[in-house]
Every structure is written in C-alpha cells, then in structure tokens.
N, C-alpha and C positions, 0 to 999 in steps of 0.2 A: 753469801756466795751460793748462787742455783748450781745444781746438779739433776743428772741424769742416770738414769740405771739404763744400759741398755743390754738386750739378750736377742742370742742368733734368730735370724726367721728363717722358722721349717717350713712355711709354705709358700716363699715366693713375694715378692714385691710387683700389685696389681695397679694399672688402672691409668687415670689421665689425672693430669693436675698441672696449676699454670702457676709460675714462678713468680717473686714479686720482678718488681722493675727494676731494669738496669740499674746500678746505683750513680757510674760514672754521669749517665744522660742525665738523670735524675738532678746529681748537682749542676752540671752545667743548663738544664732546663732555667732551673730557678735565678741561678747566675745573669744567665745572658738576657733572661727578661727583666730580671730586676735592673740593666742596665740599658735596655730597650725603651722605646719611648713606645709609648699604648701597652693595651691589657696580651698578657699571654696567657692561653689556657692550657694548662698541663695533663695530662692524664697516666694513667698507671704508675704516677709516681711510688717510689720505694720509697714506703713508711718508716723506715730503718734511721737509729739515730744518726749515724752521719750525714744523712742528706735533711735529717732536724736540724744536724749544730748549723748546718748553711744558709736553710730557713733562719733560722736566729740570728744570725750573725746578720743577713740581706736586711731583715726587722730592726736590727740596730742602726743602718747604715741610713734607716728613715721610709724604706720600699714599703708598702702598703702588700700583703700577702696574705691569701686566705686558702687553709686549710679544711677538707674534709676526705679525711679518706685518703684515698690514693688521685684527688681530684685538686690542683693547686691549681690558683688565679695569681696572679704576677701584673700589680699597676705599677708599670715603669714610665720611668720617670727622665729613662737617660744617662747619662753621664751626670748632669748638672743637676738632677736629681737626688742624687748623695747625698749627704749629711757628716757632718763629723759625731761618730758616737761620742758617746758620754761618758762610757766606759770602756775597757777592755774588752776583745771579739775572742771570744773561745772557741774555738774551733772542737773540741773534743778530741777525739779520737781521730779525727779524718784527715788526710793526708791530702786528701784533693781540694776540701777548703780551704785550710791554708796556703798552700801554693798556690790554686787558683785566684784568690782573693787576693795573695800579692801583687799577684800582674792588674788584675781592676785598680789596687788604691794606689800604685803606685805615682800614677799621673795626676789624681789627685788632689787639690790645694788645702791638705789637712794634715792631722796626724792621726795615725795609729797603734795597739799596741793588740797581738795577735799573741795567743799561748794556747797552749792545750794539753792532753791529760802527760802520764810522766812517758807512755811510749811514744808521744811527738814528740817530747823532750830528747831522746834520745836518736830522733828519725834526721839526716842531713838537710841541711832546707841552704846549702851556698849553691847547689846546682841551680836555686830559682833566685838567690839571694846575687847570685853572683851576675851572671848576664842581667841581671835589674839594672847591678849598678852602673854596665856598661851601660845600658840606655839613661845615665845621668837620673837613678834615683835613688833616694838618701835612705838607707840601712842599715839598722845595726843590730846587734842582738848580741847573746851568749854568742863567744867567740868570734869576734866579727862579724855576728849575724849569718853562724855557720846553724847552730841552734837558735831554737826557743829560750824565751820569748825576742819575738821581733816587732823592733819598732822601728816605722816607715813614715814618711811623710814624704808628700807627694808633691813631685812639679813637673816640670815641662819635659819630656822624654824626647830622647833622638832614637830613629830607625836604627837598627843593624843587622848585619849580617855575622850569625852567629851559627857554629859551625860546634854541635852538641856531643860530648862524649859517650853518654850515655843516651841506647833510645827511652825517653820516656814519654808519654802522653801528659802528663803533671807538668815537668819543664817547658816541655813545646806550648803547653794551653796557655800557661802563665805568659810566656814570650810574647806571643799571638795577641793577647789582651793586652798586654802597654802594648804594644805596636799598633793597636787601633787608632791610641792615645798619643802618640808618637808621633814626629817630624818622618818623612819621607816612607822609605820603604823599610820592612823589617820581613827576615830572613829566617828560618830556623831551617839547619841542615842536620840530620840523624844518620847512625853510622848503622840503623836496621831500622825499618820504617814502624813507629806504636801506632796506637791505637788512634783512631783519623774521627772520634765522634766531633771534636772542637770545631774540624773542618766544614764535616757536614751539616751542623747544627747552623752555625753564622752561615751560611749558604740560606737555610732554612728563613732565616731574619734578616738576609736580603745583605751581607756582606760579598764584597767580592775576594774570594780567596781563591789563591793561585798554587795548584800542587803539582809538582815537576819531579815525577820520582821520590827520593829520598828528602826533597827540600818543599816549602811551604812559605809563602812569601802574602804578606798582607799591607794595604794601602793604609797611611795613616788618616786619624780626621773623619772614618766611615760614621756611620749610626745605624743603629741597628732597628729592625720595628718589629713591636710585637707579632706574634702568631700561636698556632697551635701545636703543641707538641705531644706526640702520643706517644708514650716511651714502652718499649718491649721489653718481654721477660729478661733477666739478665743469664746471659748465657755463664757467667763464672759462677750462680747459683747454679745452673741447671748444672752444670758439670760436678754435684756431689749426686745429683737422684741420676743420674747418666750412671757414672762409675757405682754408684748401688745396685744399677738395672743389669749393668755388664757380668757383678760378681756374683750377686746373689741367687743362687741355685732356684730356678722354674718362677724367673721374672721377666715379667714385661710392663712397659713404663712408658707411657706418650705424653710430652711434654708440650704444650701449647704453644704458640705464639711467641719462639724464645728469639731473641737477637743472633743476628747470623752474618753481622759484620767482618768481612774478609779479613782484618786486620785483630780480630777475637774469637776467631775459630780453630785454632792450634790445636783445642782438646776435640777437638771431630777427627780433626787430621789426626792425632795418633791414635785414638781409638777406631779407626779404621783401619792404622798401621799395626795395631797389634791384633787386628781379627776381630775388631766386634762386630756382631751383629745390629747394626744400626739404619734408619732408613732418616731420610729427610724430604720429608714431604709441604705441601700447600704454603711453597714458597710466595713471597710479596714482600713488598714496602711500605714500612710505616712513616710515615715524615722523612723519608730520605735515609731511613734504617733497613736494611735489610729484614725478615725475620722469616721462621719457618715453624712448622711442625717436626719434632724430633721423636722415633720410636727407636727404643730400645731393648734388648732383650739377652739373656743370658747368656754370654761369649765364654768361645771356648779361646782363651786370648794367648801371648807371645809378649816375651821381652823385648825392648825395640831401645836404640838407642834416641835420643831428644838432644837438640842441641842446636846455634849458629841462629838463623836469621827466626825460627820460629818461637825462638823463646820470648820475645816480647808479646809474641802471640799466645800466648798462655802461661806466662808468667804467675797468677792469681792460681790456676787450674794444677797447680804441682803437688803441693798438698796432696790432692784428690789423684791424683796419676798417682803419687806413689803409694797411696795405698793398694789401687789396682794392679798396680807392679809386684805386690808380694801375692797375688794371688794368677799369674801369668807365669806361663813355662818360661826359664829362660832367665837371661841375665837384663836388666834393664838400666841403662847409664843415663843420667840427666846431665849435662855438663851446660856451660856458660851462662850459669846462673846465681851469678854472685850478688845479681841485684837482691834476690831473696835475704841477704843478711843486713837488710837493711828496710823490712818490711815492718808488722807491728810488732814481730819476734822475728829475731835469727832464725827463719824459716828451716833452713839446713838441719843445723844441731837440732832445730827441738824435735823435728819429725825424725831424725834418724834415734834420736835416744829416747821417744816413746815408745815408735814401733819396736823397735829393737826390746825393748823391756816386753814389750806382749809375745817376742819370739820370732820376728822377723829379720833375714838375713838380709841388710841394709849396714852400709859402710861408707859415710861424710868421704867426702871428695873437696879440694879445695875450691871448687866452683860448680857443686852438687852433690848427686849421691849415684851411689851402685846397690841394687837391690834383685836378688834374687829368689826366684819361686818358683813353683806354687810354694810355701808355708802357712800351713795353720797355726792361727793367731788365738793366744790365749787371755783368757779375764783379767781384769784387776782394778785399777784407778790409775786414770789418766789426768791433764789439765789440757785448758784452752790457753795460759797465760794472756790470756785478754786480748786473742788473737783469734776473729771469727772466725778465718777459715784452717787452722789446726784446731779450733774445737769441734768444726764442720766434719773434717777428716776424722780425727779421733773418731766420732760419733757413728763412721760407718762405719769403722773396726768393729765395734759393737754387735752389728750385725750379721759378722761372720765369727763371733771368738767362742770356742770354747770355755764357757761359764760365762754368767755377767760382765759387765764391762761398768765399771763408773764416769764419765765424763764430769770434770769439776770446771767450774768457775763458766756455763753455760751462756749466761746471761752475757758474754761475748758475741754471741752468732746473732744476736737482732739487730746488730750495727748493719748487716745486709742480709740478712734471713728470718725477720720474726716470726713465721711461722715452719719452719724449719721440722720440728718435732712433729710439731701437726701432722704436715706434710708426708714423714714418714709412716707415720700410723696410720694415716687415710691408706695408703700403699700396703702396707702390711696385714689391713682387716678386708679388702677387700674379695676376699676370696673364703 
C-alpha cells in the first residue's frame, strides 16, 4: 500500500503545467477505432490504468494497438474484425470499459465474459445491462446481470427508443454502440443532458448522429473510418490543481490545453459562482473538443448552493468542490447527487467522515452534503479506499492542514493522474 506525507505550502502554488488526457476520450479513442475500419492515430492519450484495462481488453478482442507514450496507433478492423477472446476481458477498475464494451459486443456473433476489480463488483451495471436486453441481447450475470461478472453473447439487435432515468454518458454511449449494430433507428432520451464526447467523436469517424436537445438518435448498419484523434487535458484532473490554485494562500496556476466541453465545465461555473479568481484564455478546437487555457489564482471565495441540471456536469469534480467548500465563507449545499453513491466509493459518506475527522463542518444529506466555512483543517491519516479522486481530494487537504497529512492507499490516483504528486511539487518549488 503507497502512501503520501503531505504538509501545508507557505509559499504558494507557482507556475504552468498540462494535465494528462481526458480519460473519458481516451477510452472511447481506442474503442471506436478499434471498431473502425483503417488506422487511428491517437494522441495525448491518458497513460492511466483504466484507459490500459481497455487497451487490453481491445488486444484480446484481436485489434492490433500500439503503444508509446501518450501516442496510440489503432489498426481497425471494423466490426467484423472482432475476434472471440480466449479468455475472460478484465476490465479493472473502469466503469467506462465495461459499459462501453457492452454495447460493442453485444451485436456480436460470440460469447463474452466481462469482470473486474471488487469495486465493479459492487458498481450497478442493469442501467446498461437492461436497455441491452430490450435491443434483443442475451445477458446475464450476478443478479440477473445487475452485477459482475457478465456474460453476453451476441446477435442480431433491434433499434429503440429508450427513454433513460438517469443522465449518464456510460448508459447513453453503451446504447449508441448496439444501435450502430442495430435494425432501424435507436433513440436515447436523458432527463439532464451528460457528457456529449460519444457524440462528437463518431461525428469525428464519419458517423451520422442526430442530437435534438435532451435526446440523440443514431442510424443503424453505419461504419466507422479511421482518423486522428488528439485528446485534451482532462478538465476533472484539472479541477484538483484549480481548487489548489483557488485555496492555497499566494497562488497562481496556468493550466494548459485543458478540455472545455460545455457539457464538463460545471466546476468553472461554480468556481466562478463562488468568486474565484479565474481567467480562460487561448480558446480553440481539438478534433471537435473544445479546449482552453485556464489561469487561476488565490480566491477569496463564498458558499454557493450546487444542484438540478449541472450536476452531471460535474459529477467527478465534487470531491474537489467540497474540499473548497470548507475553505469559503458561507454555507455551501450540494444536493441531487445521489449518483455519487454508486461511484468507486460511496462518494458522500466517505468524504463527509474524512473531512469531518480533520475538523471540517460537513453534514451527509440524503442526496449530498452541507459544508460550512472557512474551517481549518487538521493533520492526521486519511485513505483513497481505491478511489482516485477521494484520494485526489484528500491529498489537497494536505496542503492546507495544520500539521502533516498522511494519504494511504495512493497508488489509486494513477487510474487518471499518474503524475499527480509530481505535479504538485513542480507547483510548490517553484518559487
């Protein structure tokens, strides 16, 4: 088990540095070209294990993929390109491969069998397990293929119109892909619109996808063709050295080339809402990504309340808000965020009874938290529970507490951060 010592910085958090790559892009990069017919060329791919289990899992499925760096090549092959592994597809830790790879094998003429570590064990997988099976494909798993492990085998899929209780971007993408695969047309409607990369991407590989407000409809029988994909910083990393930049006393932070997709910018909107001193600069498009330059710098910030249509918009970015929330005048409410109890931890509880143990007036809500500040936050030993971005969070505590800070079980945060630490200390000595 890695651990961290971390202790307050006296002088301020200096300088520029660029984030790794989106992780969400990152897997669907690899996904849609490993289902593409020609080469895709990836760039600033995120080295980060979860977007490896997907590389490995695409390797099992027979795709030809080569690796160097944050630079991945993709010889697709198509649909018919597939392969039936030989073995079980691990997915690891990632929530996105597994879901996503549902909707690919679904259509299928194989069998699969999909498991991963014990917090996908416990993660809901009927939300993509279920509309599968109305598109007529064969699933079953732990609980009727509510849980891990699931086994799927693939046949002939009908379109539908499927009307989603939850927003997610995992559901939707999954839908979207058997629908490629799929008899007529196929439908996904959200009751707040997520994250729209799946969209822009197959736009990118020459799909035609149709978005009408809160719904997204795709023709079946498409193919996709290779291309280049140049993926941008990921703005839910940048949103831990942001809330660094905002709290920590005589800081300024320029974050490079981060993503700045309208549907992932929640945590701009509220650090704006609560007063940060923030700019956004040298706006452009990367392959149909948004991205910008982000500067930040020591806010004198406000309680804000969070809630209704922007929480999918920063769903990942909470962690990191509530830290910043005990360090803001003010009362600060998160509510309609129940999706978080079903992240790699009960996001809720475990961030309200960390902080809360370092001295912060934070109080679980049935569908978030209530957290009031400013509070000075004290030393001690905290964990990640195998969860990158609470160990992300914790890890800035660190940087404002009152004596040492220990963060356990570390080696969580390179699922989307491997150089995380680095990162921080480049910042911290630079001055």
């Amino acid at each position: 088990m890695e651990q961290e010592r971390m202790k307050a910085v006296k002088s301020g958090l200096h300088g520029y540095i660029k984030v790794p790559g989106d992780k969400s892009i990152s897997h669907r990069a690899v996904m849609f070209g490993a289902i593409a017919d020609g080469r895709t060329e990836i760039t600033g791919f995120l080295n980060g294990e979860d977007c490896l289990s997907t590389i490995s899992c695409m390797k099992q499925l027979g795709v030809s993929i080569n690796q160097d760096g944050d630079k991945v090549i993709v010889e697709g092959g198509g649909y018919n390109g597939l392969k039936e592994p030989t073995g079980i597809l691990d997915v690891g830790n990632s929530g996105t491969t597994i879901r996503l790879l549902s909707g690919i094998l679904a259509s299928l003429p194989f069998s699969f069998i999909l498991v991963g570590d014990e917090s996908i064990a416990k993660r809901p997988m009927a939300r993509v397990t279920g509309p599968l099976k109305m598109m007529n494909a064969t699933i079953d798993g732990r609980e009727y293929g509510q849980y891990t492990p699931l086994f799927i085998r693939g046949g002939q899929l009908n379109g539908i119109h499927y009307v989603s209780p939850v927003a997610s971007a995992q559901v939707k993408s999954a839908i979207l892909l058997a629908g490629l695969q799929a008899k007529g047309k196929t439908t996904v409607v959200e009751p707040h619109r997520s994250r729209d990369h799946t969209e822009r991407m197959l736009k990118a590989f020459g799909v035609d996808v149709e978005v009408n407000g809160l719904s997204v409809t795709i023709k079946g029988g498409q193919s996709l063709k290779g291309t280049r994909i140049p993926i941008p910083g990921d703005i839910s990393s940048a949103a831990f050295m942001l809330v660094a930049g905002a709290m920590v006393p005589d800081s300024e932070i320029t974050l490079i080339d981060v993503g700045v997709n309208p549907t992932r910018t929640g945590i701009i909107d509220v650090l704006f809402e609560m007063g940060a001193d923030l700019e956004i600069q040298d706006e452009k498009l990367f392959g149909g990504e948004p991205v910008a330059t982000l500067k930040i710098k020591t806010s004198k910030l406000s309680g804000v309340t969070i809630g209704g249509e922007i929480i999918p918009r920063l769903i990942d970015e909470i962690p990191a808000i509530a830290v910043l929330a005990t360090q803001a005048e003010g009362t600060t409410i998160i509510k309609d965020a129940e999706e978080l109890k079903v992240k790699e931890t009960n996001r809720i509880d475990t961030m309200v009874n960390q902080l809360k143990a370092l001295g912060a007036d934070i109080e679980a809500t049935e569908d978030g938290m209530k957290i009031t500040g400013p509070t000075p936050l004290r030393g001690g030993s905290v964990q990640s529970y195998g969860d990158h971005r609470i160990g992300m969070a914790m890890a800035l505590c660190g940087l404002i507490t009152k004596g040492s800070l220990v963060v356990n079980e570390t080696e969580a945060i390179s699922v989307s951060y491997p150089t995380f630490f680095h990162d921080l200390k480049v910042l911290a000595n630079n001055r």
